[in-house]
TIGUKOL-651573 format. One record per residue (C-alpha): chain; x, z, y; residue in three letters. Coordinates in steps of 0.5 Angstrom, whole numbers, plus 500, padded with zeros to 3 digits. Layout:
% residues N
A; X; Z; Y; Ala
...
***
This chain:
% residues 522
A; 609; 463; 312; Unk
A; 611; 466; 319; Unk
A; 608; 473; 316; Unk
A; 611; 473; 310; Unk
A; 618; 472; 313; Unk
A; 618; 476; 318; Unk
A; 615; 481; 312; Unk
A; 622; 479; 308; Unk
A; 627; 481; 313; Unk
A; 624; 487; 315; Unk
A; 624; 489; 307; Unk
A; 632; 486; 308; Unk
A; 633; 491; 312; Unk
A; 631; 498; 309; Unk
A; 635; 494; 303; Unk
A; 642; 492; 306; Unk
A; 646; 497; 305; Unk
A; 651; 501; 310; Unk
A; 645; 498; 316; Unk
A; 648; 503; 322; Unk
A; 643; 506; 326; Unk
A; 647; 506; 333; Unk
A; 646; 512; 338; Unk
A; 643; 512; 344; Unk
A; 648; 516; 349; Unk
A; 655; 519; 348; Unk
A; 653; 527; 350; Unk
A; 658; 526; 356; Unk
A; 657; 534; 359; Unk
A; 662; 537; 361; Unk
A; 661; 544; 360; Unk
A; 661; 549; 366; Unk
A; 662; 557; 363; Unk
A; 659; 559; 370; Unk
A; 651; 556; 368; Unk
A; 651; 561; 362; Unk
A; 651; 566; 367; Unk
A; 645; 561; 370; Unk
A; 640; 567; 368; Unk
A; 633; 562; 372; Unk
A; 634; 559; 366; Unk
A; 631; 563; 360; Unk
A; 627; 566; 365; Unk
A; 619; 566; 363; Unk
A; 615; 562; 369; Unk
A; 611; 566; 375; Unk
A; 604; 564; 373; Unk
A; 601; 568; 378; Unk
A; 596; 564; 383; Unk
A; 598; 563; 390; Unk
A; 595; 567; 396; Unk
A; 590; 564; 401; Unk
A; 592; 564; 409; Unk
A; 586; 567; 411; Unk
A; 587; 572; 406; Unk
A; 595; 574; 408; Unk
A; 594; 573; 415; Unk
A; 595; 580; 417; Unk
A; 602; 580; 413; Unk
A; 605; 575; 418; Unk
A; 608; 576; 425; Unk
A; 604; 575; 431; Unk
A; 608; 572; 436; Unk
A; 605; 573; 443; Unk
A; 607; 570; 450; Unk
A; 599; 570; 454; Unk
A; 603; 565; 459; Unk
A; 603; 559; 453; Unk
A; 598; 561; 448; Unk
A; 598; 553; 446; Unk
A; 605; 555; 443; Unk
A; 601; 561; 440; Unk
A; 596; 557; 437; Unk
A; 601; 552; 433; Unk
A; 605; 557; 431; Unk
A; 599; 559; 427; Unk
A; 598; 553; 426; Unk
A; 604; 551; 422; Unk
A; 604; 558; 418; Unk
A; 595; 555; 416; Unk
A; 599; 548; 413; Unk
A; 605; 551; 410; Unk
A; 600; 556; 404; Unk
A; 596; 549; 404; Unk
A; 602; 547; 401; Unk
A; 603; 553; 396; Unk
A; 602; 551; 389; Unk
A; 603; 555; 383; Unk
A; 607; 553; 376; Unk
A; 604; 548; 371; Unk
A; 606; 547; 364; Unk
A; 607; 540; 366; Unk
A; 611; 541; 371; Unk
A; 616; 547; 367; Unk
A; 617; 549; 373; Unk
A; 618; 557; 374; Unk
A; 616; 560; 380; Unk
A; 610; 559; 385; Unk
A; 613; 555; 390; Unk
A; 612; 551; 397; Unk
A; 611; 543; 397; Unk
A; 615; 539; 402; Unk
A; 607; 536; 403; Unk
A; 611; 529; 402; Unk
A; 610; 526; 395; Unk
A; 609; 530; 390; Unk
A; 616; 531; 389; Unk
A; 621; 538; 392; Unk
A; 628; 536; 394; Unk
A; 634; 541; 394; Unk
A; 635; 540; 402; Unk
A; 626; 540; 404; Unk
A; 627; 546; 399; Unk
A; 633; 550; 403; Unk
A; 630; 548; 410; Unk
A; 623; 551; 408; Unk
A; 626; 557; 406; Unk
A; 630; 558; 413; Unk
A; 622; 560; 416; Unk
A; 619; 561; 410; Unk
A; 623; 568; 410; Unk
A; 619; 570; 416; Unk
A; 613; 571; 411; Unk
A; 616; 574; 406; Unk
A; 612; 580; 405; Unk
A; 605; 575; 405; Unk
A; 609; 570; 400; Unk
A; 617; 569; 396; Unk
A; 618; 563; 399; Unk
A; 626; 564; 397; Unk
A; 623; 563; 390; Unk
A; 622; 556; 390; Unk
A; 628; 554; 390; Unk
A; 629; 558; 383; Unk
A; 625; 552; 380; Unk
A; 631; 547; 383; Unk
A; 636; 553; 380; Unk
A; 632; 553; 374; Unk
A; 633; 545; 372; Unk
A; 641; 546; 373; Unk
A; 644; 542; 367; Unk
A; 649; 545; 363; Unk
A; 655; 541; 367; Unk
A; 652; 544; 374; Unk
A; 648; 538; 376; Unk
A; 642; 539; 379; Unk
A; 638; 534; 381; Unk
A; 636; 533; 388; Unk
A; 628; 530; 387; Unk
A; 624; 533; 381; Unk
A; 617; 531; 380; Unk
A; 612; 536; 381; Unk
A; 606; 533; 377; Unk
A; 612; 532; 369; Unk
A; 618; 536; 373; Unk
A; 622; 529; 371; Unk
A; 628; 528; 374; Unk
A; 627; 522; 379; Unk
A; 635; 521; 378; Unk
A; 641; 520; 373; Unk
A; 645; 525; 374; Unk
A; 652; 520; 375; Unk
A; 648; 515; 380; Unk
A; 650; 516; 388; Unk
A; 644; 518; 390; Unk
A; 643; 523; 385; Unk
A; 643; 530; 388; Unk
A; 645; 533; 396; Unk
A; 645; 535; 401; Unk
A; 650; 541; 399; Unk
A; 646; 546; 403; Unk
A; 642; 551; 398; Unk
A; 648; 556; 400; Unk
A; 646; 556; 407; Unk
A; 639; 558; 405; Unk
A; 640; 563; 400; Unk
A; 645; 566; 405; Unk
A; 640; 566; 410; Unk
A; 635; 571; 406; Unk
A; 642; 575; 405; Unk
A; 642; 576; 412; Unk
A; 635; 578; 413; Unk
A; 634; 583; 407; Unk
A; 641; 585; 404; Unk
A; 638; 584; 397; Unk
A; 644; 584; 393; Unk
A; 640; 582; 387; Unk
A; 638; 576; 389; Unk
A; 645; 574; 391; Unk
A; 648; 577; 383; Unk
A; 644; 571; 381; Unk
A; 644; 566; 385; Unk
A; 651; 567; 385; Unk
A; 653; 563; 379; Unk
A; 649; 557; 380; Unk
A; 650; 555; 387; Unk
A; 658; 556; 385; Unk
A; 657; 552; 377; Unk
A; 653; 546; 384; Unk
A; 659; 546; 388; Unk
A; 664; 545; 382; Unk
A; 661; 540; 380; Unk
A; 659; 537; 386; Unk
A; 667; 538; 388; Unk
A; 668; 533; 381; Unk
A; 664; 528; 383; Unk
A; 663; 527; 389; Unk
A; 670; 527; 393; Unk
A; 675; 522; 393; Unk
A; 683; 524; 392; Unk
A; 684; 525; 399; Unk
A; 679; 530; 398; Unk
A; 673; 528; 403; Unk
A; 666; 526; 400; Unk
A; 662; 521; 399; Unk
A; 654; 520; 399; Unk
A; 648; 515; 400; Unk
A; 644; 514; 405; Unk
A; 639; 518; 400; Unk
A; 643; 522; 398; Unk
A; 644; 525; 405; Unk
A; 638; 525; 406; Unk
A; 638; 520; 413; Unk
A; 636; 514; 409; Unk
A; 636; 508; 415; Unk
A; 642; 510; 419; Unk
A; 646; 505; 420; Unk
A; 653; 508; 417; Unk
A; 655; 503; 412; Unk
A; 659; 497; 413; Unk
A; 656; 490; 412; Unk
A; 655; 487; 405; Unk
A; 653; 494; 402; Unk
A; 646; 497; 401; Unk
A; 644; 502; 406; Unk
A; 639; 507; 402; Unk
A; 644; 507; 395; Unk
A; 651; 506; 396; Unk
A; 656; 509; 398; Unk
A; 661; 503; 401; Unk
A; 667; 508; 399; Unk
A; 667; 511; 405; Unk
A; 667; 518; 407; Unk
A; 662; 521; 410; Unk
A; 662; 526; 415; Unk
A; 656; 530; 414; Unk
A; 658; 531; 406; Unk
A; 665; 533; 408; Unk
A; 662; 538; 413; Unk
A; 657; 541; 409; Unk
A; 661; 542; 402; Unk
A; 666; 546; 408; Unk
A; 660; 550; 410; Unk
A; 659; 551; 402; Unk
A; 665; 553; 401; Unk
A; 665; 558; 406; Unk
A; 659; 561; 404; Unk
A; 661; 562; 397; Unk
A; 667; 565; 399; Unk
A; 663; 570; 403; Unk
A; 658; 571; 398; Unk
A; 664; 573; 392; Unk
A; 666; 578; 398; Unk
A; 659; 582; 398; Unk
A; 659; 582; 390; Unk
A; 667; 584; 388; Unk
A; 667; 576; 386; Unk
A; 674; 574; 391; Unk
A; 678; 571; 384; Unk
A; 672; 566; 383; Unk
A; 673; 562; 390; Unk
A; 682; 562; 390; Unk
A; 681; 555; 390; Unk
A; 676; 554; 394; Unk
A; 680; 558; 400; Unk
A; 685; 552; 399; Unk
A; 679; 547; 399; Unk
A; 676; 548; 405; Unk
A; 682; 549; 409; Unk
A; 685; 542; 407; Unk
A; 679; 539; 407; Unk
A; 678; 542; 415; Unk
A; 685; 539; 416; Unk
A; 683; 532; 413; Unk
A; 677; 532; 418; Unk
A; 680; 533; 424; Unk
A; 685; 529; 423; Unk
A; 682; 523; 419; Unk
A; 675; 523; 421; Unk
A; 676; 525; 429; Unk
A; 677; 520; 434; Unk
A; 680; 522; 441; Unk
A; 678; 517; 445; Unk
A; 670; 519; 443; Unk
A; 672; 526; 442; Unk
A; 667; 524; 435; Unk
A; 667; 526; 428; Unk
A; 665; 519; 423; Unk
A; 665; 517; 417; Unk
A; 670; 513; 415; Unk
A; 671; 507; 412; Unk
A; 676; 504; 405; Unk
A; 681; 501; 410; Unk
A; 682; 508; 414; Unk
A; 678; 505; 420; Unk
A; 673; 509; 423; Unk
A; 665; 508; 424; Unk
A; 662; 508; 431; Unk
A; 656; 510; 430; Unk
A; 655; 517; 433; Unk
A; 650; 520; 428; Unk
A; 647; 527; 429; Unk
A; 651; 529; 422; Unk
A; 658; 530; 425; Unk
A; 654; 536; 429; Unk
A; 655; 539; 421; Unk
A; 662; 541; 425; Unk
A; 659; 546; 428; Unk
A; 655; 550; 423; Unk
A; 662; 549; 417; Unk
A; 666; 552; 424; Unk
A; 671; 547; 423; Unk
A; 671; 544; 431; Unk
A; 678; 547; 434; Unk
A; 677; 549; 442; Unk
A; 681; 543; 444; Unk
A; 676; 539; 441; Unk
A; 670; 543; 442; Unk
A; 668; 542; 449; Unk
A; 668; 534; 450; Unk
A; 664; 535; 443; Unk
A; 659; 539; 445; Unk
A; 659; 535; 451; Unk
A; 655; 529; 447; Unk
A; 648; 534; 446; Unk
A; 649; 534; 455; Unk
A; 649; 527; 455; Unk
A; 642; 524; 457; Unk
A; 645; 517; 454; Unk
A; 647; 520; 448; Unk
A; 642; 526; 445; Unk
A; 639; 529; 451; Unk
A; 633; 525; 451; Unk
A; 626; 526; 453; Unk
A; 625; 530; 446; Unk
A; 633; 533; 444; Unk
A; 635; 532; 438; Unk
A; 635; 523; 436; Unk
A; 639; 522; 429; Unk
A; 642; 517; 433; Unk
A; 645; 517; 439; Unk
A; 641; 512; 445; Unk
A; 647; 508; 446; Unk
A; 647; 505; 439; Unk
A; 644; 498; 438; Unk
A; 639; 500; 433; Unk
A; 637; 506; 436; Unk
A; 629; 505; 437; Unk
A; 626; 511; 443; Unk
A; 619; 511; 438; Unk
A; 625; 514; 433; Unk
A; 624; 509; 426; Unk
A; 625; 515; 422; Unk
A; 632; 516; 422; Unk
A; 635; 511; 427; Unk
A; 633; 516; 433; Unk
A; 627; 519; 430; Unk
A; 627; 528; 432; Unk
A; 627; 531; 425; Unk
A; 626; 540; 425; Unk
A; 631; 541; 421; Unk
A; 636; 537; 423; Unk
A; 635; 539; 430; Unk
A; 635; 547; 427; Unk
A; 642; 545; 424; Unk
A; 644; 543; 432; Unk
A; 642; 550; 434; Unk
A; 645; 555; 429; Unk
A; 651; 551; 430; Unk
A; 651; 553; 437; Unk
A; 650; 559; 436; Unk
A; 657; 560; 432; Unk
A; 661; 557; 438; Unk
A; 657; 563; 443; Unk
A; 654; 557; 446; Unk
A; 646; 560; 446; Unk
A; 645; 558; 453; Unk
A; 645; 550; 451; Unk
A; 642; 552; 445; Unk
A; 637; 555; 449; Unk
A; 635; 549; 453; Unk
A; 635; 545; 446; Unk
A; 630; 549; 443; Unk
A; 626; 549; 449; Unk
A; 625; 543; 449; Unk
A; 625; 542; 442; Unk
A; 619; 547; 441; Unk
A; 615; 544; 448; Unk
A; 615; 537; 445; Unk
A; 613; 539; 439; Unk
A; 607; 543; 442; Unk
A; 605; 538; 446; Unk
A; 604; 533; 441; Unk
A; 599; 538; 436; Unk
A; 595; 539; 443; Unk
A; 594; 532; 443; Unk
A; 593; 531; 435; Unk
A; 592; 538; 433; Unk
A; 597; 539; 427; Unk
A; 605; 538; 426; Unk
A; 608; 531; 424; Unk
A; 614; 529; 419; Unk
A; 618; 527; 425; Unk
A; 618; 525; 433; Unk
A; 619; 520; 438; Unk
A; 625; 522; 442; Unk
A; 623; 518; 449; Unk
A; 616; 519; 449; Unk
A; 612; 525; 447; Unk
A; 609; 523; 440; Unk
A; 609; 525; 433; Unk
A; 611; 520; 427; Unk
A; 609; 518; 420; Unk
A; 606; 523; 416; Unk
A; 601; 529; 419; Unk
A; 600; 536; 417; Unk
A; 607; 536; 415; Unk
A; 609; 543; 413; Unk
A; 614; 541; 410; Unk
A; 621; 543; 414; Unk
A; 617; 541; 421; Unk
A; 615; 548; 420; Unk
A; 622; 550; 423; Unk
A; 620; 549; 429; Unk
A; 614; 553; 431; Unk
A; 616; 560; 427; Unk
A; 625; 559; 427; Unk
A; 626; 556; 433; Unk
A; 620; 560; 436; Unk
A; 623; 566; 434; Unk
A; 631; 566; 435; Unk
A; 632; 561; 440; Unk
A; 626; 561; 445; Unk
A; 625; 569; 444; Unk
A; 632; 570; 442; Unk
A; 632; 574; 436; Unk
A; 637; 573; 431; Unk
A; 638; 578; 426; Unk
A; 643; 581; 422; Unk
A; 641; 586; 416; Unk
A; 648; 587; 412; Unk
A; 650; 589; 419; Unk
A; 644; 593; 420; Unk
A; 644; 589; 427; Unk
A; 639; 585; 431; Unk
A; 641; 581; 437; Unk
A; 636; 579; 442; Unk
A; 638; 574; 447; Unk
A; 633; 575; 451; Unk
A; 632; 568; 457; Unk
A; 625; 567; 458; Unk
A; 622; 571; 464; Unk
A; 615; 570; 461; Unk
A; 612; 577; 458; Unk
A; 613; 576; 450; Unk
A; 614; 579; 444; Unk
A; 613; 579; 436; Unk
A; 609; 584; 432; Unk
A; 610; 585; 425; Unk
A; 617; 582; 425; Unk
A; 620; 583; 418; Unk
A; 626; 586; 417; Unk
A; 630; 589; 410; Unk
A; 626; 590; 405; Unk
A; 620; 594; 408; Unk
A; 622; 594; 416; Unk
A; 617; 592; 421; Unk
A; 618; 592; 428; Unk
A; 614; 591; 435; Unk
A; 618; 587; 440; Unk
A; 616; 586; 447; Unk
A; 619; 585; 454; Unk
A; 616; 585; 461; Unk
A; 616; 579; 465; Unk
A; 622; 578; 470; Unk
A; 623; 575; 477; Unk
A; 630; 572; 475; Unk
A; 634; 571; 468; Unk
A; 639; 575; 472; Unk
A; 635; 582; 471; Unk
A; 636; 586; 466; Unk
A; 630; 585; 461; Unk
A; 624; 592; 461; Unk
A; 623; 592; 453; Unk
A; 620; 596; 448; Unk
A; 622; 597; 442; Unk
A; 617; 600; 436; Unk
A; 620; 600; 429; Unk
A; 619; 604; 422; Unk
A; 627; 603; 421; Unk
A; 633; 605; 425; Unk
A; 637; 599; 427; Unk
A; 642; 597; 433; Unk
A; 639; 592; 438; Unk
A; 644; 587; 442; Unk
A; 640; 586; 448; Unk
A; 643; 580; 451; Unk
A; 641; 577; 458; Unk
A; 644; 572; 463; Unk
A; 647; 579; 468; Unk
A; 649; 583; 462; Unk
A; 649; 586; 455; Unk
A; 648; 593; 452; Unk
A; 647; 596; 445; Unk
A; 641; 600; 443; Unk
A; 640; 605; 438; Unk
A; 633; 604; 435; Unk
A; 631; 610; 432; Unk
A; 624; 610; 428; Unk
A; 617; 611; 429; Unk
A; 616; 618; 426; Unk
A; 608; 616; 423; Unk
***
């Protein structure tokens, strides 16, 4: 009897007149005319397969330094685990370029990408590793959403586009003009161009409150466990309507870039608001989210009251150059200070003075982590302060190497009390920062600047070292060698062998002199 009903009503239905079938969602998509221009996404994918380490060694720079060649060793070492992680494109995944894993989760995530990139353009000439952030530019909705987790394995989206956590750091910006600096390839910046502005738009609409901040989650910032928000709201997945201060940094650092970007392409009307935007939004920083008595940069809660928790992400203040020079030396101060961040191993997420800060690290609540200490580093050197950035990235890299002599690889993150690596292994990944970029621009101090056809070499050890095969334009190589000294006051004995001709910026502790590097006639 029950089937025979059950028969009768489904019948009923197909029978009744005017039944309406409801739709599923309202198309909410508010169309960006800049992703038109997104050429990534008509583009055919690179089915290429991927190089083997061994077989492209020999197209990598061969750092040298006989007094630490356990140093030399790791670097080899992360270059081995990051092309373990190198994977081509499948048809499952859509994806459209070869591309580096974080060597996390079977996921790539916008800022893991970014960070990855910032070393992988050392070996550019042994594998595009700037191409894998194509694949994030190449699932850019048609609003300009991009999501910040994708699935390697279906290419799935792991977030709605409108949830809090679903896309950030704002820092693809960073990476892409990073590569500009080092190849001048303008072609790549043409398309990149559009993309990133069409993100930065759309980040702009939903993610900024009316006073002009932004808000994030503690996934969507990418630091997790932070203590930042208040009692009674999710610490991974809500924003707790504060402001947060590295969101609001990072969009003044994009925009600053972006405006750079449309100088170099003759695109200036694309940024006017922009202009506008991080200007205001510098002032509502250093007004609203500074506290004078700390000399700090917080978040900032509904009611107006600042955070106490002095995290590693108000340092975003140097990178996006918004710290004025009153404020500048009391800020810094707190990277010098052994009960804040200079700890055994520089630089915890959190300052060792906060209840929750655990010298084995606990991820983000005092853990060490490459990129985020990168992004110290190269916010220093904005502000000419290499001397502490030196010292930092000494450390840093020490540290690191210390611990791959005890275990033999590279970890997610460290402990900042004690030499140790923490959570996942092998992980290259992002740690990869450490022993290839601060390697070659804090410790050997070779920073380089290809539109202006410039290298400065900040040369601070007194040890004989130097770089072979370093990457320069698109087809440079140049040998780097400095001699051994007795002091870091006497000027460094060099020699300079390149196919290239460039200016070099000798920079050391007693003086600074520019040499024109003519090439090597073969």
């Amino acid at each position: 009897m029950k089937s025979i009903t059950t028969l009768l009503f489904i019948l009923s239905f197909f029978f009744i007149p005017d039944v309406v079938v409801a739709q599923n969602y309202v198309d909410t998509y508010i169309l960006d005319s800049l992703v038109s221009e997104n050429s990534f996404l008509a583009k055919k994918p690179n089915t290429s397969s991927t190089p083997v380490y061994e077989n492209i060694k020999v197209k990598l720079p061969e750092p040298i330094w006989p007094a630490r060649k356990d140093v030399i060793s790791c670097y080899w070492k992360a270059w081995q685990l990051a092309f373990l992680n190198v994977h081509s494109v499948t048809a499952e995944n859509g994806f459209l370029e070869p591309y580096i894993d974080p060597a996390f989760n079977k996921h790539i995530f916008m800022w893991d990408t970014s960070f990855m990139v910032l070393f992988g353009r050392y070996g550019h000439r042994a594998f595009n590793f700037q191409a894998s952030l194509d694949n994030l530019y190449h699932k850019q909705h048609k609003d300009g959403f991009i999501c910040r987790e994708i699935s390697t394995l279906d290419g799935n989206e792991l977030f709605e586009r409108f949830d809090a956590s679903s896309t950030g750091p704002n820092i693809m910006p960073w990476a892409e003009w990073e590569y500009f600096l080092n190849f001048d390839d303008k072609v790549r910046l043409q398309k990149v161009f559009a993309p990133l502005l069409a993100y930065y738009r759309w980040f702009r609409t939903n993610r900024s409150w009316p006073d002009g901040a932004y808000f994030s989650t503690g996934w969507g910032c990418g630091m997790d466990n932070q203590p930042r928000v208040p009692k009674g709201f999710n610490n991974e997945f809500s924003h707790a309507f504060m402001s947060w201060i590295d969101t609001s940094l990072q969009e003044v650092f994009a925009g600053k870039i972006l405006i750079a970007m449309a100088r170099k392409l003759g695109r200036e009307k694309d940024v006017i608001n922009i202009e506008t935007e991080t200007d205001q939004l510098t002032h509502h920083i250093n007004t609203r989210m500074w506290d004078e008595k700390t000399s700090y940069y917080y978040d900032r809660f509904r009611d107006g009251s600042l955070s106490n928790v002095k995290s590693i992400a108000s340092f975003w203040a140097l990178l996006a150059e918004v710290v004025p020079s009153n404020k500048l030396d009391k800020f810094i101060s707190h990277l010098e200070n052994p009960r804040e961040f200079a700890r055994l191993h520089r630089v915890p997420m959190l300052s060792a003075d906060h209840p929750v800060f655990t010298p084995g690290g606990n991820y983000w609540q005092g853990g060490v982590w490459a990129p985020t200490s990168y992004m110290v580093l190269r916010g220093l050197t904005k502000y000419k302060r290499d001397s502490l950035a030196f010292e930092i990235a000494y450390n840093h890299l020490d540290n690191v190497v210390k611990v791959y002599n005890q275990t033999g690889t590279l970890w997610e993150n460290y402990a900042p009390d004690r030499v140790e690596g923490k959570y996942q292994k092998d992980l290259v990944g992002w740690t990869g920062l450490v022993p290839i970029s601060v390697l070659f621009e804090y410790v050997f101090g070779l920073r380089p600047n290809v539109p202006e056809n410039m290298i400065v070499w900040d040369v601070r050890l007194t040890d004989e070292f130097g770089i072979k095969k370093y990457p320069f334009k698109a087809k440079g190589l140049i040998n780097f060698w400095a001699a051994k000294r007795k002091k870091n006051t006497d000027e460094p004995r060099i020699k300079v062998e390149s196919n290239i001709a460039f200016d070099l910026k000798l920079i050391w502790t007693g003086g600074t002199r520019v040499i024109h590097v003519k090439p090597i006639r073969s």
